[in-house]
PASEBA-1860 file (N, C-alpha, C; in nm, 3 decimals):
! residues 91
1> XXXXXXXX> 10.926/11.902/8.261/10.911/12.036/8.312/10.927/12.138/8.200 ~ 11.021/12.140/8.102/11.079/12.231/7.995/10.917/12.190/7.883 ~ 10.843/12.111/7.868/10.737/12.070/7.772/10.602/12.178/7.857 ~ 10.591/12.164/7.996/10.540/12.236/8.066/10.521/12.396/8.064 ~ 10.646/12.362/8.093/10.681/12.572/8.074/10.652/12.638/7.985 ~ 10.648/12.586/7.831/10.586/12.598/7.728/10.457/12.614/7.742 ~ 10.389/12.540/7.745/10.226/12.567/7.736/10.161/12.612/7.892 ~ 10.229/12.630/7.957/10.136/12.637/8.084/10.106/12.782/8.054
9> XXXXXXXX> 9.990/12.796/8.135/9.906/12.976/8.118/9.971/12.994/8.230 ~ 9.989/12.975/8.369/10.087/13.026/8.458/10.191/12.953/8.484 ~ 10.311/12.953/8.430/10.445/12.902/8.487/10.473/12.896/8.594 ~ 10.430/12.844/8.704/10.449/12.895/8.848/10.495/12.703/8.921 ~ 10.509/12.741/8.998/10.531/12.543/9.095/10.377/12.509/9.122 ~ 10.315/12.602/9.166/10.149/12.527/9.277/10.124/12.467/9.118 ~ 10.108/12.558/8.988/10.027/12.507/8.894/10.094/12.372/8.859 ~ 10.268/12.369/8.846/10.309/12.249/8.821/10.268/12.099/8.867
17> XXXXXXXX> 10.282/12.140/8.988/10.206/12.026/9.126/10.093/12.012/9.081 ~ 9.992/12.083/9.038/9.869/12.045/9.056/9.858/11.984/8.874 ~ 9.927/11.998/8.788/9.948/11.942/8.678/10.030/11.759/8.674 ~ 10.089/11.767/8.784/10.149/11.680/8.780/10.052/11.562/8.827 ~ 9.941/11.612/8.960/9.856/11.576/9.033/9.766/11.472/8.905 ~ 9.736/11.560/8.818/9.613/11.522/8.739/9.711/11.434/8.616 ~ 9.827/11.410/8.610/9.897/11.270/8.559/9.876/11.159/8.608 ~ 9.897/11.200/8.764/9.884/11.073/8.802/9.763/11.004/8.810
25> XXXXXXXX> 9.698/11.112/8.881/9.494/11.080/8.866/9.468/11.000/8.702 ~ 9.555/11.042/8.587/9.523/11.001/8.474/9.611/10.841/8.483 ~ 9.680/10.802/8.526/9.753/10.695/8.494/9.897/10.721/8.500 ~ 9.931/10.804/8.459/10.092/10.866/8.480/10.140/10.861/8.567 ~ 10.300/10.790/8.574/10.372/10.770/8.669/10.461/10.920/8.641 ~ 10.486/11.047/8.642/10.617/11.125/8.614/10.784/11.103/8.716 ~ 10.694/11.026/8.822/10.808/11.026/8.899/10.897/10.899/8.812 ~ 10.886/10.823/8.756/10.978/10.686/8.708/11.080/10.819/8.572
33> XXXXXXXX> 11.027/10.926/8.540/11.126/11.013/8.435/11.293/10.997/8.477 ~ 11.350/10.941/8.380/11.558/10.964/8.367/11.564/11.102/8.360 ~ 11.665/11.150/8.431/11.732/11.280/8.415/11.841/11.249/8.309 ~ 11.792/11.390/8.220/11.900/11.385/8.170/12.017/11.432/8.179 ~ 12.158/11.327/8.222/12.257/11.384/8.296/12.390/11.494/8.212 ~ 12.363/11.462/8.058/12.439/11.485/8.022/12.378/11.707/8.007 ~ 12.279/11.729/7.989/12.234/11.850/7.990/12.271/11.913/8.119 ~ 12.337/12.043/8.078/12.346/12.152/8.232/12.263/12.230/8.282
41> XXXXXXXX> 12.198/12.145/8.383/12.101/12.183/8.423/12.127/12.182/8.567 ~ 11.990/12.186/8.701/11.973/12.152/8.809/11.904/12.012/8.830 ~ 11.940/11.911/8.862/11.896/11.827/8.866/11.810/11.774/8.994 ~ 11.676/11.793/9.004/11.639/11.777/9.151/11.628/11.596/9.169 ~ 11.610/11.533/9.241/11.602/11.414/9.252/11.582/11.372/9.421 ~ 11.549/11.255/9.476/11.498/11.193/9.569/11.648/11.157/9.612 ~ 11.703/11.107/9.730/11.806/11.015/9.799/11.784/10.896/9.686 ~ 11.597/10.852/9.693/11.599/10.728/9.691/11.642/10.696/9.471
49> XXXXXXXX> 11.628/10.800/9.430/11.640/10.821/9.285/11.777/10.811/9.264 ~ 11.856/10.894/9.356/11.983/10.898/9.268/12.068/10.762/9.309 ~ 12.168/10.791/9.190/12.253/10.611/9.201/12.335/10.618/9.303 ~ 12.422/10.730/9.242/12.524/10.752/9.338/12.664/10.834/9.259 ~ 12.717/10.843/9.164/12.817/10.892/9.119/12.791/10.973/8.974 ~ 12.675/11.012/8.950/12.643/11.074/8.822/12.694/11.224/8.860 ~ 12.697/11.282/8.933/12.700/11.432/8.956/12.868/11.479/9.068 ~ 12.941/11.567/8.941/13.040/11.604/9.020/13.024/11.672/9.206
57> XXXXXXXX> 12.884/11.732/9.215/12.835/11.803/9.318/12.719/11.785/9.365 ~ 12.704/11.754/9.459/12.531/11.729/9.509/12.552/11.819/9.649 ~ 12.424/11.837/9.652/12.351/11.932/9.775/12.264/11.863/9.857 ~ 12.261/11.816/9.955/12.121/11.750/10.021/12.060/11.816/10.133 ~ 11.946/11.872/10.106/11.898/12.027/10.150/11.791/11.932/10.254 ~ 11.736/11.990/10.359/11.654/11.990/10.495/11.660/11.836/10.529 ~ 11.796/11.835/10.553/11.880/11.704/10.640/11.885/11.763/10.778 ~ 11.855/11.674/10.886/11.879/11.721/11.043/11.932/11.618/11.075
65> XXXXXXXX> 11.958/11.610/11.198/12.067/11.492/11.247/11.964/11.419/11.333 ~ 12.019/11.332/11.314/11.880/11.187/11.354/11.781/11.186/11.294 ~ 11.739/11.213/11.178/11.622/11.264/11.077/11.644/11.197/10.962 ~ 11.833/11.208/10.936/11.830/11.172/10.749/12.008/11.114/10.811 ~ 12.109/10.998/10.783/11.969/10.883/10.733/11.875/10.870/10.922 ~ 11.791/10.784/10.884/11.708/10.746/10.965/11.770/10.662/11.098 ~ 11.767/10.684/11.218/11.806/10.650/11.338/11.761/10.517/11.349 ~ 11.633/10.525/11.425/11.522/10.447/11.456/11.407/10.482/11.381
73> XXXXXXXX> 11.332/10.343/11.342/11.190/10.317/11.275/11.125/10.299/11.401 ~ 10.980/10.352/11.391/10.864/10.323/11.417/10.877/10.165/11.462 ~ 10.740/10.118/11.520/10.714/10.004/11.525/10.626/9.948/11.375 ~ 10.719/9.811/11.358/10.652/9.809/11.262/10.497/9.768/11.215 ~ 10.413/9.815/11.125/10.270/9.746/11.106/10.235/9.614/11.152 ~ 10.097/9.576/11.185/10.052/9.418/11.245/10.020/9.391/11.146 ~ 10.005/9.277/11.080/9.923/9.234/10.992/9.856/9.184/11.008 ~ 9.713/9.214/10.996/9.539/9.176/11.026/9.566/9.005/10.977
81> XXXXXXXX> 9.485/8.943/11.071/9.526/8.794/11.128/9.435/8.761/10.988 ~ 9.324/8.798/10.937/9.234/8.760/10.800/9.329/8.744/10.692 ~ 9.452/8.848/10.698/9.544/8.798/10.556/9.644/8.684/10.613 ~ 9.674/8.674/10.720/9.725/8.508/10.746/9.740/8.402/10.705 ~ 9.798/8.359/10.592/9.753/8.248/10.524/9.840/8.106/10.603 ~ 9.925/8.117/10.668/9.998/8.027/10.707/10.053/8.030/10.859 ~ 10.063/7.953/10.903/10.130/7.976/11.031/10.289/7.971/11.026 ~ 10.377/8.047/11.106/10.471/8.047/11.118/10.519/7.990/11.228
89> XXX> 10.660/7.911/11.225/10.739/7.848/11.328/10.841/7.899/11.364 ~ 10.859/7.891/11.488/10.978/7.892/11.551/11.112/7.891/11.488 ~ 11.249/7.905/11.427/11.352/7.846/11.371/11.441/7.801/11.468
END
């Protein structure tokens, strides 16, 4: 983001997103990037990203109740009988 801010003609988020967009379209993973923890910064990150004890303070913003963690799943996907390679038994 800080390599970004530098050269971008508009510093803004839509342009970021749509910069980030055309990484990935190119091959770029940006989401696999380490934070760096030791810099004071804001560190945004996923549930599924962070470890768990790197940060004296965390925030976990548009959490609702029965929403985050997750209650109940969906039903899960069928899998089309053509990828079937084996039959399964009973245990």
């Amino acid at each position: 983001m800080k390599a970004y801010g530098d050269v971008a003609e508009h510093d803004r988020v839509p342009a970021f997103v749509a910069h980030l967009e055309l990484l990935r379209e190119a091959g770029d993973d940006p989401a696999v990037a380490e934070a760096e923890l030791d810099e004071d910064a804001v560190h945004v990150l996923t549930v599924h990203k962070a470890k768990g004890l790197e940060f004296r303070l965390v925030f976990l913003v548009g959490c609702a109740e029965s929403k985050f963690p997750l209650q109940r799943r969906g039903d899960a996907l069928a899998l089309p009988e053509a990828l079937v390679k084996e039959e399964l038994t009973a245990a």
